[in-house]
C-alpha positions in Angstrom: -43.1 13.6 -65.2 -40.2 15.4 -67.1 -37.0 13.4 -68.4 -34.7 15.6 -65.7 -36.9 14.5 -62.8 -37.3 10.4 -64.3 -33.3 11.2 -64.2 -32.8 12.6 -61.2 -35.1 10.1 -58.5 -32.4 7.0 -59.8 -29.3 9.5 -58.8 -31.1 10.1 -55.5 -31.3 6.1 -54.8 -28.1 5.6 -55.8 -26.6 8.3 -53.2 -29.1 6.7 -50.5 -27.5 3.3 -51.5 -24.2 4.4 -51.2 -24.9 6.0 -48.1 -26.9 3.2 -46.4 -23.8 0.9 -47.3 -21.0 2.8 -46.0 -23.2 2.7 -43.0 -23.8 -0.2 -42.8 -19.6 -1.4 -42.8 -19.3 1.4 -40.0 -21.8 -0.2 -38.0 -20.3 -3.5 -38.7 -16.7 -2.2 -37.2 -18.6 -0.6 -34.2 -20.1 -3.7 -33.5 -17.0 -5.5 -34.0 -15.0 -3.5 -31.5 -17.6 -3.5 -28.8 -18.0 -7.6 -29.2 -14.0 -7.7 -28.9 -13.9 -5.4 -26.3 -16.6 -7.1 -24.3 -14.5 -10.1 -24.7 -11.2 -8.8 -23.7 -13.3 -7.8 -20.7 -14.6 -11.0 -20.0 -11.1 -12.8 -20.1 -9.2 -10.0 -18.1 -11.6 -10.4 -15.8 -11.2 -14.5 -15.5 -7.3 -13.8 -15.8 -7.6 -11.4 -12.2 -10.3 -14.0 -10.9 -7.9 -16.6 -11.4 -4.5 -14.6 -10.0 -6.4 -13.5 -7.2 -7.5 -17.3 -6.2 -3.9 -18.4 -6.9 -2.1 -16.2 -4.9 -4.3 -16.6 -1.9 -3.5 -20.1 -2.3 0.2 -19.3 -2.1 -0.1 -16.7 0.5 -2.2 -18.6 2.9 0.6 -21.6 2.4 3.5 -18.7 3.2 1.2 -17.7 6.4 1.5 -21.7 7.3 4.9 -21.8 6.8 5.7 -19.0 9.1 3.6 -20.4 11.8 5.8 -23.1 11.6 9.0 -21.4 11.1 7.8 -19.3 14.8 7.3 -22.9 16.4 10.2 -24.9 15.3 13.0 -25.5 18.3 15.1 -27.6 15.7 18.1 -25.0 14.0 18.2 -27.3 11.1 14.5 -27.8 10.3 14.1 -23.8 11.6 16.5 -23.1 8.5 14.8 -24.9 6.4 11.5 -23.6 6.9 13.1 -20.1 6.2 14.6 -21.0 3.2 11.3 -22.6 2.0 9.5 -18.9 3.1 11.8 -16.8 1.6 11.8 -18.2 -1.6 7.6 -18.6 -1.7 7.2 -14.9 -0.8 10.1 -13.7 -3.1 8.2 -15.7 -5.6 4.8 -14.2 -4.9 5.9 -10.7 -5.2 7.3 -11.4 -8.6 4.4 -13.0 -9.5 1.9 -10.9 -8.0 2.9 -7.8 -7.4 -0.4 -6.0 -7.6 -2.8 -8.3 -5.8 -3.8 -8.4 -2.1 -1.6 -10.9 -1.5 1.8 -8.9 -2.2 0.6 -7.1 0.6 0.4 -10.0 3.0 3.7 -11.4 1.3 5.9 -7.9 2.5 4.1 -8.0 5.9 5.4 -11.7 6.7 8.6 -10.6 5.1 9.0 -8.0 7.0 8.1 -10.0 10.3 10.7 -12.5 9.3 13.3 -9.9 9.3 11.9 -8.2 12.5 12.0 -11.4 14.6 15.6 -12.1 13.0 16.6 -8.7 14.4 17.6 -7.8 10.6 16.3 -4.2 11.2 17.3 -3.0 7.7 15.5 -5.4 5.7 12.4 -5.0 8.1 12.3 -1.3 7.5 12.7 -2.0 3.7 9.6 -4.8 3.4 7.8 -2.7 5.6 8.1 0.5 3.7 7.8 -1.4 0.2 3.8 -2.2 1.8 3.4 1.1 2.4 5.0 2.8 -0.8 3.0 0.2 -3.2 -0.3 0.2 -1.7 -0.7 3.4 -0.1 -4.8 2.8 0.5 -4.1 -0.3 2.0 -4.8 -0.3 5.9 -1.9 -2.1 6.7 0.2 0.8 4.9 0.2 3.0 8.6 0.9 0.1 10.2 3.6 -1.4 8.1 5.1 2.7 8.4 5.0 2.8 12.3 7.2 -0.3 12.1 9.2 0.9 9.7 10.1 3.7 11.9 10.9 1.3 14.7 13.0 -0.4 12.6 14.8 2.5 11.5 14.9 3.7 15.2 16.9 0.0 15.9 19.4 0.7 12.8 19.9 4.2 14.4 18.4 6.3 11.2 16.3 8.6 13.2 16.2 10.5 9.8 13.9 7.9 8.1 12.1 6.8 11.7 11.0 10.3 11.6 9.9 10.6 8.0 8.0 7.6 8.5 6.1 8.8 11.6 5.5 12.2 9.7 3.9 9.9 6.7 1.5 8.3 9.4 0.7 11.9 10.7 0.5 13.3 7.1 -1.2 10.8 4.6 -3.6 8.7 7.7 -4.9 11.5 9.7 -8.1 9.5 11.1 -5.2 6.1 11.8 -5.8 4.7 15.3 -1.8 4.9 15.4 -1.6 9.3 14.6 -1.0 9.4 18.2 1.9 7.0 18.7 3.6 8.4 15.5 3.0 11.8 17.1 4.5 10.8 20.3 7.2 9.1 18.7 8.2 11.6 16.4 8.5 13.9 19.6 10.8 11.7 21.4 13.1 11.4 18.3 13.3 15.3 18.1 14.0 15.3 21.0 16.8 13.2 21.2 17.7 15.7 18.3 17.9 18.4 19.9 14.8 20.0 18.5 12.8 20.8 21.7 10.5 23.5 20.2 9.4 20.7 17.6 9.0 18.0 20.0 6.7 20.8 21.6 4.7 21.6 18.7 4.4 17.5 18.2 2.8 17.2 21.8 0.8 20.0 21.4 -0.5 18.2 18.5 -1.2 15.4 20.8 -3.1 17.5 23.3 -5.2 19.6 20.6 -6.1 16.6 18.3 -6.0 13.4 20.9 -6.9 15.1 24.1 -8.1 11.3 25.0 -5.0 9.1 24.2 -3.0 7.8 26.3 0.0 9.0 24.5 -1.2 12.4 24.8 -0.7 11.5 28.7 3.2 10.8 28.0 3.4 13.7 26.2 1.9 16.0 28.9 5.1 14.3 31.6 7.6 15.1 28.5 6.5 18.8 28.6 6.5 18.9 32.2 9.7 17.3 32.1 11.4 19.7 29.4 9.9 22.9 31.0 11.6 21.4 34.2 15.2 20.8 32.7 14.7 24.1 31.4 14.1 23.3 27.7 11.7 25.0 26.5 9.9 28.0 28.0 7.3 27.9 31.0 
């Protein structure tokens, strides 16, 4: 073997050396960041777990309180009862604001308020459930009251962007129909009978079935009859 080749093999080992060790520290960092993501994982995970379990907790207490706040004859011990509510949901929503049981938090907010006849802050909980948790199957519902709300403040404006949200965004809803119906009445009272048309028509073509496809057949009738809109 020549002196060049006896020289070169130890420069060779020492590249493959230096090589193998640099690999071996970015291997080392890889396995680092996966074991300390895996762990971050692990305790977000017990972190939701354990927010989910306490605000259950808290929600179901709110849903006892209610009960009782529906039940009790006493003003004093009424008031009470919805000073204790109020501050447990108000409370739960800053707390939990993402969990399921925001959701159930606006919706017995929102019923306080409706039973109160404080139709402004019942359209406002109501619509927070349905702007925040869009997916959530209560959000059609919680917009169908909204627009009854509205209707009771007498903002037929936002009644009838709520309805249109139900018609819009929840097209296979059990509630399309009512929303459809009611969004006719309102234009309607509006003035707007070629719209209200087009919204029964909707009824008939989409919800031949519904009862309130049956009111909305009479309010055609009715219309063509006061002369309204065209036979």
């Amino acid at each position: 073997m020549s002196t060049s080749e006896t020289e070169a093999k130890p420069r060779f080992l020492e590249r493959l050396a230096t090589i193998l060790q640099k690999g071996r520290l970015i291997l080392l960092v890889l396995l680092i960041a996966i074991l300390a993501g895996v762990i971050a994982y692990f305790v977000w995970t017990e972190v939701q777990n354990g927010a989910r379990e306490k605000s259950a907790l808290w929600v179901e207490k709110a849903q006892d309180l209610q009960e009782q706040w529906v039940g009790e004859a006493d003003a004093a011990k009424k008031q009470a009862l919805e000073q204790e509510l109020s501050e447990l949901l108000a409370r739960i929503l800053s707390k939990y604001p993402r969990q399921y049981a925001a959701q159930r938090a606006y919706l017995l907010q929102a019923d306080m308020a409706y039973r109160a006849k404080d139709w402004g802050k019942a359209a406002g909980s109501y619509r927070a459930l349905a702007d925040r948790f869009p997916k959530s199957y209560l959000a059609p519902l919680s917009l169908m009251y909204a627009g009854v709300s509205y209707e009771e403040t007498g903002d037929a404006k936002l009644a009838l962007s709520s309805y249109q949200r139900v018609q819009d965004r929840y097209k296979g809803s059990y509630l399309v129909p009512r929303a459809l119906f009611s969004a006719g009445r309102l234009l309607e009272t509006d003035g707007d009978f070629t719209g209200a048309l087009k919204a029964y028509n909707r009824l008939e073509d989409d919800h031949p079935d519904s009862n309130w496809t049956k009111a909305g057949r009479n309010r055609i009738i009715e219309l063509k009859i006061e002369g309204k809109i065209p036979e």
